[in-house]
PyMOL commands that place a pseudoatom at each C-alpha (Angstrom):
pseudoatom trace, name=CA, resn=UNK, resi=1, chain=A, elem=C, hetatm=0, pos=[17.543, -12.595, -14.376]
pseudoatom trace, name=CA, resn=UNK, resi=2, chain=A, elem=C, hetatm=0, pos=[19.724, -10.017, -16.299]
pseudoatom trace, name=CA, resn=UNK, resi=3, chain=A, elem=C, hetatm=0, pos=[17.887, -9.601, -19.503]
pseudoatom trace, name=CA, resn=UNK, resi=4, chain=A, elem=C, hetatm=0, pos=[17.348, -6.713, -22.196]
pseudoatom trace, name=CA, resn=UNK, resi=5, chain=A, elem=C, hetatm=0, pos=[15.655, -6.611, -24.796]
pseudoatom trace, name=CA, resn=UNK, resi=6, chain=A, elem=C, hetatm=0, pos=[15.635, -5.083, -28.449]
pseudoatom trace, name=CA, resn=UNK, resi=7, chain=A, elem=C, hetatm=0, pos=[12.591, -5.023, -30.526]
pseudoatom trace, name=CA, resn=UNK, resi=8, chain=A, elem=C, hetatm=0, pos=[11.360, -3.783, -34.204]
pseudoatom trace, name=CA, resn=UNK, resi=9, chain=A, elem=C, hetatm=0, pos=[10.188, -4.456, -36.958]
pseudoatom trace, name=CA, resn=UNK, resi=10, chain=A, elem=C, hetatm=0, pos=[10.845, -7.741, -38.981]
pseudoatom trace, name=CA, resn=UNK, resi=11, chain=A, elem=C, hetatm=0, pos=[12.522, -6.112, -41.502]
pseudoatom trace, name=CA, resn=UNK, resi=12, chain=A, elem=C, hetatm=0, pos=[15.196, -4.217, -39.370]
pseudoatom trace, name=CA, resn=UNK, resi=13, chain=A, elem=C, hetatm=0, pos=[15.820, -7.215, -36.991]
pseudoatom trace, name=CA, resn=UNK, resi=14, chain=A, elem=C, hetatm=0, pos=[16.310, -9.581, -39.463]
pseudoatom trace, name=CA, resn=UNK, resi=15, chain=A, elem=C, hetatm=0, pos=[19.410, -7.329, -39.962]
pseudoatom trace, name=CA, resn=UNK, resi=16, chain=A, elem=C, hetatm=0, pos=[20.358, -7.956, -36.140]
pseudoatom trace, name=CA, resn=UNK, resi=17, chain=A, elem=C, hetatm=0, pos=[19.524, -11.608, -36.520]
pseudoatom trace, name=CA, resn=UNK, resi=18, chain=A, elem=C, hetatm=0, pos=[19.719, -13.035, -39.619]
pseudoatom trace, name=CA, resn=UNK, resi=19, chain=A, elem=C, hetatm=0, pos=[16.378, -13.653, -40.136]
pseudoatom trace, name=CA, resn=UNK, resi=20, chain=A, elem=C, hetatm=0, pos=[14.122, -16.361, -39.589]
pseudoatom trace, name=CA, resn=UNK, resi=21, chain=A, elem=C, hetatm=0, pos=[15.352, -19.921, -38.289]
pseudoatom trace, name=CA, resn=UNK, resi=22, chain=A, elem=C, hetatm=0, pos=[13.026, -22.734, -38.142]
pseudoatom trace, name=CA, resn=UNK, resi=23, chain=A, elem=C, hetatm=0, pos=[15.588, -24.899, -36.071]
pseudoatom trace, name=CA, resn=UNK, resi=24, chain=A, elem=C, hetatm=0, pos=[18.343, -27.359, -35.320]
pseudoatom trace, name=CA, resn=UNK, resi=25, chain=A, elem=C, hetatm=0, pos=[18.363, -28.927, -38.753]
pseudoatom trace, name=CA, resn=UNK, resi=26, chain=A, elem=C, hetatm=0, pos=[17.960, -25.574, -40.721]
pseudoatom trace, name=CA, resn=UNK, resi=27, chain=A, elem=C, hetatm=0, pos=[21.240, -24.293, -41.702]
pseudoatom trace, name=CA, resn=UNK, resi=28, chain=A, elem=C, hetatm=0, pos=[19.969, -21.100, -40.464]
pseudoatom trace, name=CA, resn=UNK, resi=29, chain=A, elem=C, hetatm=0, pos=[19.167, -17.571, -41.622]
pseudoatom trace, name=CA, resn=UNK, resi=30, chain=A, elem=C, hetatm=0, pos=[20.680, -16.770, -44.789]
pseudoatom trace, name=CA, resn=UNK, resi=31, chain=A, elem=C, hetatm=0, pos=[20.595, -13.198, -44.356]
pseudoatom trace, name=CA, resn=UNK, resi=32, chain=A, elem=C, hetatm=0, pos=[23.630, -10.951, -43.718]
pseudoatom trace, name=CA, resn=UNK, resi=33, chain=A, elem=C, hetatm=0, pos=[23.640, -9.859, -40.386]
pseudoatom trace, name=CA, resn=UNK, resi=34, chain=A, elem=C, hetatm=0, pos=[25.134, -7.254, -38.250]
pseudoatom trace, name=CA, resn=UNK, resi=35, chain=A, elem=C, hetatm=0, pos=[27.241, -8.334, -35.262]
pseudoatom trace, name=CA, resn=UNK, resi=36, chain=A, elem=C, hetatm=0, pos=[25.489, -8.267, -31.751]
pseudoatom trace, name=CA, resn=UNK, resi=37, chain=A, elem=C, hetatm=0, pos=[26.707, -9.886, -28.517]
pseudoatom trace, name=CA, resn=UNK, resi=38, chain=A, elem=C, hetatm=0, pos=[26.054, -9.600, -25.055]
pseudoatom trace, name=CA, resn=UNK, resi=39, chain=A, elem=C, hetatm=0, pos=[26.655, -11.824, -21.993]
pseudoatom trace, name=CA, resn=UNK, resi=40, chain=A, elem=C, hetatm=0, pos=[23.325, -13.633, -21.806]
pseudoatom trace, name=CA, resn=UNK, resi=41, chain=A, elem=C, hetatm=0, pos=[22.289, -13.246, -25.293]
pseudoatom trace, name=CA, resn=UNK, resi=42, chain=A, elem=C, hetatm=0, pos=[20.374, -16.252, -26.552]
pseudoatom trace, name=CA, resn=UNK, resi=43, chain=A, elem=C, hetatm=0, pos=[20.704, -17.461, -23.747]
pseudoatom trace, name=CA, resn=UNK, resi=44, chain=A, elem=C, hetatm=0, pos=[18.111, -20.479, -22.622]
pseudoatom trace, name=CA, resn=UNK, resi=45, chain=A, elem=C, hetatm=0, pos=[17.436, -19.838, -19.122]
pseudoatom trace, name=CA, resn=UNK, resi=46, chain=A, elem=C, hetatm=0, pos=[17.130, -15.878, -19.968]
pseudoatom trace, name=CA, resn=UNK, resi=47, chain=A, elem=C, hetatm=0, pos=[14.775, -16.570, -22.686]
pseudoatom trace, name=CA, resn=UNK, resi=48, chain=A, elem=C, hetatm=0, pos=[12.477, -18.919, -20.706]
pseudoatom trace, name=CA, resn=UNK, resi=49, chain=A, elem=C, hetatm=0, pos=[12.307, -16.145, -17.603]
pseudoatom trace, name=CA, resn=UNK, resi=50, chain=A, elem=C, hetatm=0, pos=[11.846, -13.903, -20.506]
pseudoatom trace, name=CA, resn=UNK, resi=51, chain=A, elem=C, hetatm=0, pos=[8.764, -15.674, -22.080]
pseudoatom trace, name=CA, resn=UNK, resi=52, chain=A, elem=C, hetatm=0, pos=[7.297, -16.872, -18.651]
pseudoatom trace, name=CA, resn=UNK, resi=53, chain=A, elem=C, hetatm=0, pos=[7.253, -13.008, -17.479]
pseudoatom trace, name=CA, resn=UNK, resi=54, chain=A, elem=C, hetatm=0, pos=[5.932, -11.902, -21.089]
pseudoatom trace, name=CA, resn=UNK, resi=55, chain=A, elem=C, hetatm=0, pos=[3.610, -14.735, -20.913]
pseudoatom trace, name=CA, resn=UNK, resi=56, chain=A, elem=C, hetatm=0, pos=[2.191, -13.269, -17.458]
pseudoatom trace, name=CA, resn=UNK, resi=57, chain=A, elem=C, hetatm=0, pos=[2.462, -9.880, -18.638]
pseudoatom trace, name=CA, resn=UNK, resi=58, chain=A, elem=C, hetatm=0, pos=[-0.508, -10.757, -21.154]
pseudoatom trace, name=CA, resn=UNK, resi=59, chain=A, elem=C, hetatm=0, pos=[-1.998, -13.086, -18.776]
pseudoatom trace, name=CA, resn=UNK, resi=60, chain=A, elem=C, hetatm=0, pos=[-2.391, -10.091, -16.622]
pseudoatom trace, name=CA, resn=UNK, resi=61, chain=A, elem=C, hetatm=0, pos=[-2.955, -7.283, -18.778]
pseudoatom trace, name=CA, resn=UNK, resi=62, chain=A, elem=C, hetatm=0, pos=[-2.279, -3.800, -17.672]
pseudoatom trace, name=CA, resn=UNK, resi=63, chain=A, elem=C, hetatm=0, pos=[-4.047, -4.053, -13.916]
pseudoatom trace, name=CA, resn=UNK, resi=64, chain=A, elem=C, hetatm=0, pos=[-0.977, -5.636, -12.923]
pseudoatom trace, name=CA, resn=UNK, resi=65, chain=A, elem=C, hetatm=0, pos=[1.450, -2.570, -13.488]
pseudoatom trace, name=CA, resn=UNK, resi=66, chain=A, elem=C, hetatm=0, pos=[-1.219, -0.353, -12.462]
pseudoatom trace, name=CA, resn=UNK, resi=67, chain=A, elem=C, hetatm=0, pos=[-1.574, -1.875, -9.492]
pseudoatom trace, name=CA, resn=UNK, resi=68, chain=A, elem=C, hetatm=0, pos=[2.250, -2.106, -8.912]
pseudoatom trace, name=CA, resn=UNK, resi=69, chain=A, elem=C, hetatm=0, pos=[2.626, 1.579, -9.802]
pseudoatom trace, name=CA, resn=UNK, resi=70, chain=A, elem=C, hetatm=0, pos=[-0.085, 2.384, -7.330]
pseudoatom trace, name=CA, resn=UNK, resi=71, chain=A, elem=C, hetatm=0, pos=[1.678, 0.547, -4.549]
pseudoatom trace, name=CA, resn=UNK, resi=72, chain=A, elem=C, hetatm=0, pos=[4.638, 2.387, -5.091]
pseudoatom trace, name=CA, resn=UNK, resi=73, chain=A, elem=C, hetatm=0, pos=[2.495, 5.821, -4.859]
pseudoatom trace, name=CA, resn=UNK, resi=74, chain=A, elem=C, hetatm=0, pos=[1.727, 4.628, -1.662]
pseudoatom trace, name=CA, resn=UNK, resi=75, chain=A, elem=C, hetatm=0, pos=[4.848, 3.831, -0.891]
pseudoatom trace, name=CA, resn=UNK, resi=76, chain=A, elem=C, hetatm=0, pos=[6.211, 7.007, -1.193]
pseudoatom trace, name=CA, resn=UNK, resi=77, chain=A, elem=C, hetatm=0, pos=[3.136, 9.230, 0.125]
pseudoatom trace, name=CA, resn=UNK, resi=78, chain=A, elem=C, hetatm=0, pos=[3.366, 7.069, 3.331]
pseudoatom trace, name=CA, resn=UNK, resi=79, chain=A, elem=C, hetatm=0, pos=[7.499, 8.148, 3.214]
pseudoatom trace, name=CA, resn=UNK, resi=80, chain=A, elem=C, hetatm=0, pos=[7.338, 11.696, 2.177]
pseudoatom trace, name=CA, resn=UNK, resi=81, chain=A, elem=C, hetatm=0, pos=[4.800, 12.276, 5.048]
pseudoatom trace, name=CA, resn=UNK, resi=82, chain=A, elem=C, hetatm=0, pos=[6.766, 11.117, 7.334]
pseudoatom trace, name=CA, resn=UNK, resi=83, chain=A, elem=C, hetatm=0, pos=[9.765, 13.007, 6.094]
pseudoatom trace, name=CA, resn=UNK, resi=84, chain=A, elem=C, hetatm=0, pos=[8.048, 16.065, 6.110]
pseudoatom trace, name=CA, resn=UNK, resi=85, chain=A, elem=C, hetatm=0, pos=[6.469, 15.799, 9.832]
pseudoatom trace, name=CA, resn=UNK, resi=86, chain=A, elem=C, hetatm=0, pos=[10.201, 15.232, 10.477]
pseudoatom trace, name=CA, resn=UNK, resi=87, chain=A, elem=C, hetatm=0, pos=[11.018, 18.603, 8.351]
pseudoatom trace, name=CA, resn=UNK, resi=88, chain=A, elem=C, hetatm=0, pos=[13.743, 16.888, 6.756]
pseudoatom trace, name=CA, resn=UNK, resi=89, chain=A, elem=C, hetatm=0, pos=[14.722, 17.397, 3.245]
pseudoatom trace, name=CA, resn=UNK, resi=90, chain=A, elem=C, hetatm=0, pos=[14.547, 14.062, 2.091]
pseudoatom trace, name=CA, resn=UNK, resi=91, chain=A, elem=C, hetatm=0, pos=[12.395, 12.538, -0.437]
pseudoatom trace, name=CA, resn=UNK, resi=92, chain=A, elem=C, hetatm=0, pos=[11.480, 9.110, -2.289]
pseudoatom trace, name=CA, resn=UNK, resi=93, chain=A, elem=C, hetatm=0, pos=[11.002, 9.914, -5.940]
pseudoatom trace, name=CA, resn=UNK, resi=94, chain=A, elem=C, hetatm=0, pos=[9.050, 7.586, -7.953]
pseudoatom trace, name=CA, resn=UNK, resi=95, chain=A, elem=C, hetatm=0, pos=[8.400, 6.976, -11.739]
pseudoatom trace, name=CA, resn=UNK, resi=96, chain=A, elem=C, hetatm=0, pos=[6.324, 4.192, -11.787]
pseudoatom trace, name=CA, resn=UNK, resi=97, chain=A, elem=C, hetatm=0, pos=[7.782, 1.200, -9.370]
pseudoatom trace, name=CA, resn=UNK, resi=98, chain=A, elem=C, hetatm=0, pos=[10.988, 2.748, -10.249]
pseudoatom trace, name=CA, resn=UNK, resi=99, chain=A, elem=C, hetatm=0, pos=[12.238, 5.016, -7.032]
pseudoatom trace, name=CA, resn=UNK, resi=100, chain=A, elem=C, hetatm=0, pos=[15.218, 6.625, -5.460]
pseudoatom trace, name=CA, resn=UNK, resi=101, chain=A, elem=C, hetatm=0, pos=[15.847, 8.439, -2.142]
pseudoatom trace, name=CA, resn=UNK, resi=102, chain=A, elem=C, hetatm=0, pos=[16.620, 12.156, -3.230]
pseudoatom trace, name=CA, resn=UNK, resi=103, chain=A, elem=C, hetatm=0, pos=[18.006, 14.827, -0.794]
pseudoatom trace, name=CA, resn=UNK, resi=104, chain=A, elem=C, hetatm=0, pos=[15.931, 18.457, -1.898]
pseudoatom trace, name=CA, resn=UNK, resi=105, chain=A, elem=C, hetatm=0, pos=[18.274, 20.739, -3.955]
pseudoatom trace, name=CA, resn=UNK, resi=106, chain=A, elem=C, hetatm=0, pos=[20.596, 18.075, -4.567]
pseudoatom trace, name=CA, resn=UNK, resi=107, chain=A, elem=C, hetatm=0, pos=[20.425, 17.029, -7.999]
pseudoatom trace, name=CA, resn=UNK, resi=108, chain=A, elem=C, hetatm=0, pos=[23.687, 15.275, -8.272]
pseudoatom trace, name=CA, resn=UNK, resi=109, chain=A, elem=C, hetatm=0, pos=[24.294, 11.524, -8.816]
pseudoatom trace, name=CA, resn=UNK, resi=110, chain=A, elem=C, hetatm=0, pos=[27.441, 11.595, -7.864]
pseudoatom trace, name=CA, resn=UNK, resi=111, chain=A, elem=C, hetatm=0, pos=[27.936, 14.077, -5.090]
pseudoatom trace, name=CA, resn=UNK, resi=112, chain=A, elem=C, hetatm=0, pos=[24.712, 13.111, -3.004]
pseudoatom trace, name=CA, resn=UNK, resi=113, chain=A, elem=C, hetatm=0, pos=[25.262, 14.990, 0.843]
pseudoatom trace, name=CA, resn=UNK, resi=114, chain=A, elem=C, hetatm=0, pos=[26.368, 13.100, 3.881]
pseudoatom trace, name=CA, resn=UNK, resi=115, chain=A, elem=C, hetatm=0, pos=[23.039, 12.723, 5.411]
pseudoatom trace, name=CA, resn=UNK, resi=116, chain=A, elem=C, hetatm=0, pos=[21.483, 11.008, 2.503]
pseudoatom trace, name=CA, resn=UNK, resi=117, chain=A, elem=C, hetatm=0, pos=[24.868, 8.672, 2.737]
pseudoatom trace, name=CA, resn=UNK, resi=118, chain=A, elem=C, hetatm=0, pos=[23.884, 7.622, 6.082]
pseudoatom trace, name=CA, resn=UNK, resi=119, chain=A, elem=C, hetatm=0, pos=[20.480, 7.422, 5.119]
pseudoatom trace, name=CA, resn=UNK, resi=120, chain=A, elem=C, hetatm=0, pos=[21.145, 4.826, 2.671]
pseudoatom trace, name=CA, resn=UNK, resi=121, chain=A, elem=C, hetatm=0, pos=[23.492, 3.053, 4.974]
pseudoatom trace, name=CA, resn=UNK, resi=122, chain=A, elem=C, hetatm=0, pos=[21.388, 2.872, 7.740]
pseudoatom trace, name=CA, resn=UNK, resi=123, chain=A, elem=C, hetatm=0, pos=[18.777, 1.625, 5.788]
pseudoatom trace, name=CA, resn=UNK, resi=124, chain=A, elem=C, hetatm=0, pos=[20.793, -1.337, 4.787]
pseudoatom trace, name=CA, resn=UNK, resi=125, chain=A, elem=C, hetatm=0, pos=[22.158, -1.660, 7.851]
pseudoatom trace, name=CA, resn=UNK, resi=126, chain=A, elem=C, hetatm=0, pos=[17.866, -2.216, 8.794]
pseudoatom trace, name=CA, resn=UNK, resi=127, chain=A, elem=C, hetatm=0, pos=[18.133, -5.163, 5.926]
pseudoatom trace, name=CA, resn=UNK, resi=128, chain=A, elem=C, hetatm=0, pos=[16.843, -2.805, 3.309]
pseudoatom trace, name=CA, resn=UNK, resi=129, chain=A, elem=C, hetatm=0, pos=[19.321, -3.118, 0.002]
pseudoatom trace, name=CA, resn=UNK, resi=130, chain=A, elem=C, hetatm=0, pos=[20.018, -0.430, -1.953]
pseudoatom trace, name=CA, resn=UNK, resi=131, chain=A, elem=C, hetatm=0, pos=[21.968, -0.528, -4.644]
pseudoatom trace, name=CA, resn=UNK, resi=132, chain=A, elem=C, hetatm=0, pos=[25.447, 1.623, -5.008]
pseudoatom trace, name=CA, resn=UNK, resi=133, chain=A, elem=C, hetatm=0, pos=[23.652, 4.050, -7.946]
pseudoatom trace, name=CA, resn=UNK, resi=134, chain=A, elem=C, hetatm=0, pos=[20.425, 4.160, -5.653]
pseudoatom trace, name=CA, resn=UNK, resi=135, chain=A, elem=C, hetatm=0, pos=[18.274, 2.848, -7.617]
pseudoatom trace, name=CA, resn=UNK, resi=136, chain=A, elem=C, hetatm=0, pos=[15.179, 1.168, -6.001]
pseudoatom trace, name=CA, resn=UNK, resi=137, chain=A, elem=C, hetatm=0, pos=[12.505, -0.632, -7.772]
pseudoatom trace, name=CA, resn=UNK, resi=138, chain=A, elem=C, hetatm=0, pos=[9.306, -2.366, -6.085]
pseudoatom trace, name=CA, resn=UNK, resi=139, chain=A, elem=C, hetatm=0, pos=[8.114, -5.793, -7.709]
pseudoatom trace, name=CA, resn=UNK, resi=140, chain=A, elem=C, hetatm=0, pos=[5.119, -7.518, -7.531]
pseudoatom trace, name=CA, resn=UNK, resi=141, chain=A, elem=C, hetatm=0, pos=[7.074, -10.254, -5.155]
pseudoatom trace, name=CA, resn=UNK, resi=142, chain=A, elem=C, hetatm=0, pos=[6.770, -7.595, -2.424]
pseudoatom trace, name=CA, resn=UNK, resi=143, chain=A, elem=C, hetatm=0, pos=[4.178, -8.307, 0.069]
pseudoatom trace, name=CA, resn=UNK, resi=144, chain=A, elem=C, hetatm=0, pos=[2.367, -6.046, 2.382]
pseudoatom trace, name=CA, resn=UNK, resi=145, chain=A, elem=C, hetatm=0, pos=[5.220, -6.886, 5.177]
pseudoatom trace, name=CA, resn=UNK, resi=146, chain=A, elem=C, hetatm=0, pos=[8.108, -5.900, 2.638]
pseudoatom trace, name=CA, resn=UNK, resi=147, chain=A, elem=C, hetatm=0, pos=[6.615, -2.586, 2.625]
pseudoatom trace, name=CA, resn=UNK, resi=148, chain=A, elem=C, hetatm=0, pos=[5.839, -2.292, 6.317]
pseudoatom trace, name=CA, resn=UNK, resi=149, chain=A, elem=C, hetatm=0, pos=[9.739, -3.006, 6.475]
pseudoatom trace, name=CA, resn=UNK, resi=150, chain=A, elem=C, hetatm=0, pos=[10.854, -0.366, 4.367]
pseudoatom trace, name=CA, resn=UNK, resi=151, chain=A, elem=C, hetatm=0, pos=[8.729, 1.814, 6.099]
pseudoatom trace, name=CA, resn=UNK, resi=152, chain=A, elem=C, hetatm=0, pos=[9.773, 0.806, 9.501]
pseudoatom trace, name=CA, resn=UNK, resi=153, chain=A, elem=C, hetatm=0, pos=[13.550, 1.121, 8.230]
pseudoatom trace, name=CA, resn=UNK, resi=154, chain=A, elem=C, hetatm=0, pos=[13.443, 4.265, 6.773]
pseudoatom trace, name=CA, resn=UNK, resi=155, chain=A, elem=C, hetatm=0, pos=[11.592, 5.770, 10.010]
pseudoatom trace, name=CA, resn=UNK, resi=156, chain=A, elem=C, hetatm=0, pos=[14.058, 4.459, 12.273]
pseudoatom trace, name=CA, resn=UNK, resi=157, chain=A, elem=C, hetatm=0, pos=[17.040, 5.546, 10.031]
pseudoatom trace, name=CA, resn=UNK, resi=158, chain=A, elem=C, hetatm=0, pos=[15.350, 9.287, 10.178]
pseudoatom trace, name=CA, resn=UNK, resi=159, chain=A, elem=C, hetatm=0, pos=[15.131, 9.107, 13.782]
pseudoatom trace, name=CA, resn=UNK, resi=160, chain=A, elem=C, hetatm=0, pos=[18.684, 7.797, 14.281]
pseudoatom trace, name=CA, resn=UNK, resi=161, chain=A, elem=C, hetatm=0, pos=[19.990, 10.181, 12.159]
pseudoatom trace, name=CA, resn=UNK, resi=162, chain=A, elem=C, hetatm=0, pos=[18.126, 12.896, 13.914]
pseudoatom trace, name=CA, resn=UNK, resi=163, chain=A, elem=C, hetatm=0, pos=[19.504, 11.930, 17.188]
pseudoatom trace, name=CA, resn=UNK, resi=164, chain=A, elem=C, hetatm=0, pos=[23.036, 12.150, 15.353]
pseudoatom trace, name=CA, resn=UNK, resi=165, chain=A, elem=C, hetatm=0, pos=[22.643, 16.028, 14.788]
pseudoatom trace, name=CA, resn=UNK, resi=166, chain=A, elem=C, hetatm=0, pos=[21.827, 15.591, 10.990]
pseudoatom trace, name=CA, resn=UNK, resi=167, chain=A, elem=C, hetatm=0, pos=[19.439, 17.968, 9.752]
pseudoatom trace, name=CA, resn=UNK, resi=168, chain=A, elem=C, hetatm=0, pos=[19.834, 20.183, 12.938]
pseudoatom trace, name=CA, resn=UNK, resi=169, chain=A, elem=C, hetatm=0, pos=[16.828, 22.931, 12.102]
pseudoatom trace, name=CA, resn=UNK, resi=170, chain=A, elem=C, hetatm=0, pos=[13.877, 20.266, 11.471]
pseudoatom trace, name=CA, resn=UNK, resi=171, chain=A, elem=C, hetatm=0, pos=[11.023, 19.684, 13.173]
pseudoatom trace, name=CA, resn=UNK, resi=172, chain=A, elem=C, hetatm=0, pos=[12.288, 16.463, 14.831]
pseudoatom trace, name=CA, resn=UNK, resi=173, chain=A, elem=C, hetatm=0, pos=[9.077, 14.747, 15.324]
pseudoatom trace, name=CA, resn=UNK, resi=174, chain=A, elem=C, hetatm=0, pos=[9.129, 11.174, 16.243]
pseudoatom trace, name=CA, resn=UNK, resi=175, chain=A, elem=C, hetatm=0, pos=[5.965, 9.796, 14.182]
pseudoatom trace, name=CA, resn=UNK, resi=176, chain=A, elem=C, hetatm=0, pos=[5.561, 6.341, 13.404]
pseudoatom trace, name=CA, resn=UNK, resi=177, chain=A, elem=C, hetatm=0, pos=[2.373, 4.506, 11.387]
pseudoatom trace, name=CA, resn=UNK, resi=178, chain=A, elem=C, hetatm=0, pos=[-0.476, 3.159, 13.562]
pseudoatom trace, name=CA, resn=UNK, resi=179, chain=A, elem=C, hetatm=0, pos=[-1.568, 0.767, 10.809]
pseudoatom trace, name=CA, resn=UNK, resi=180, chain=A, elem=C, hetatm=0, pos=[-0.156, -2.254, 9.274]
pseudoatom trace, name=CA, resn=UNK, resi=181, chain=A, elem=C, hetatm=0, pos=[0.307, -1.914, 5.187]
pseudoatom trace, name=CA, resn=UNK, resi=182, chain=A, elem=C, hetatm=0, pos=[-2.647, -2.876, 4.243]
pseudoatom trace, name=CA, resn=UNK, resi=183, chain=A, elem=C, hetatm=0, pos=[-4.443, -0.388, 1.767]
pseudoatom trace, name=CA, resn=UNK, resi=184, chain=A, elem=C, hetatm=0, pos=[-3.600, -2.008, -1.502]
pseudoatom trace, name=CA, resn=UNK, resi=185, chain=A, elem=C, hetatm=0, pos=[-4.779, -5.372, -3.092]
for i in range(1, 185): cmd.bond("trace and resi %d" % i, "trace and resi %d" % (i + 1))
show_as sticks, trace
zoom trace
């Protein structure tokens, strides 16, 4: 669902709001407010996914992100191994279960070079989305097999790429994973 959020105290949202409204009969918050919009703001299906996934948030407590941010680790030691047996330059960067694909000493958004391109593209080519800004995040909907699939598409998309010519002076080593994903509950 596309949803943000904006949070404070009562006393500077009732600025953003209005104020308190105790519902359909109430003429509403009497307060003056300060003019906010946004595509799916109030809306009913946003809210509900909103306090279903806050709901399980608490539910939770903080083992689930933990354990989400640990599968990402994972994630991207399995990955940067791989990509440095291969003595390639690339990298999955992680904050979190927030990630990108990074090509070393390129710290541009906008310019990224040709081989990480490809990369990308042949990784979506593999059924692996990534998004036009790069952006990756991992969710707690992915299952041990969505991982193995990453994995399995980003290996094959280094190894395709290597038999293209790209990154010409690397080690060119052909490893793949023995194991299934399976180290994380």
């Amino acid at each position: 669902m596309p949803i943000s959020a904006i949070a404070g105290s009562a006393a500077l949202m009732d600025f953003v709001d209005g104020g308190p409204w105790r519902g359909p009969t109430d003429p509403g918050p009497q307060n003056q407010n300060t003019y906010t919009a946004g595509t799916y703001t109030r809306h009913p299906l946003s809210l509900a996914a909103a306090h279903a996934i806050l709901s399980e948030l608490i539910r939770q407590g903080p083992s689930l992100q933990q354990g989400l941010n640990q599968r990402a680790d994972e994630l991207a030691n399995v990955l940067n191994t791989h990509f440095k047996q291969c003595g390639i330059p690339l990298r999955m960067q992680n904050f979190g279960s927030f990630f990108r694909f990074a090509h070393e000493g390129n710290l541009s958004f906008v310019y990224p070079p040709l081989a990480l391109e490809l990369f990308v593209k042949s990784m979506i080519n593999r059924g692996i989305y990534i998004w036009e800004g790069g952006t990756c995040f991992l969710s707690t909907a992915h299952s041990d097999s969505d991982l193995n699939q990453i994995v399995d598409a980003a290996e094959s998309s280094v190894a395709e790429l290597l038999q293209g010519g790209y990154w010409a002076n690397s080690v060119n080593k052909s490893t793949h994973r023995e194991s299934a994903w399976s180290t994380v509950a």
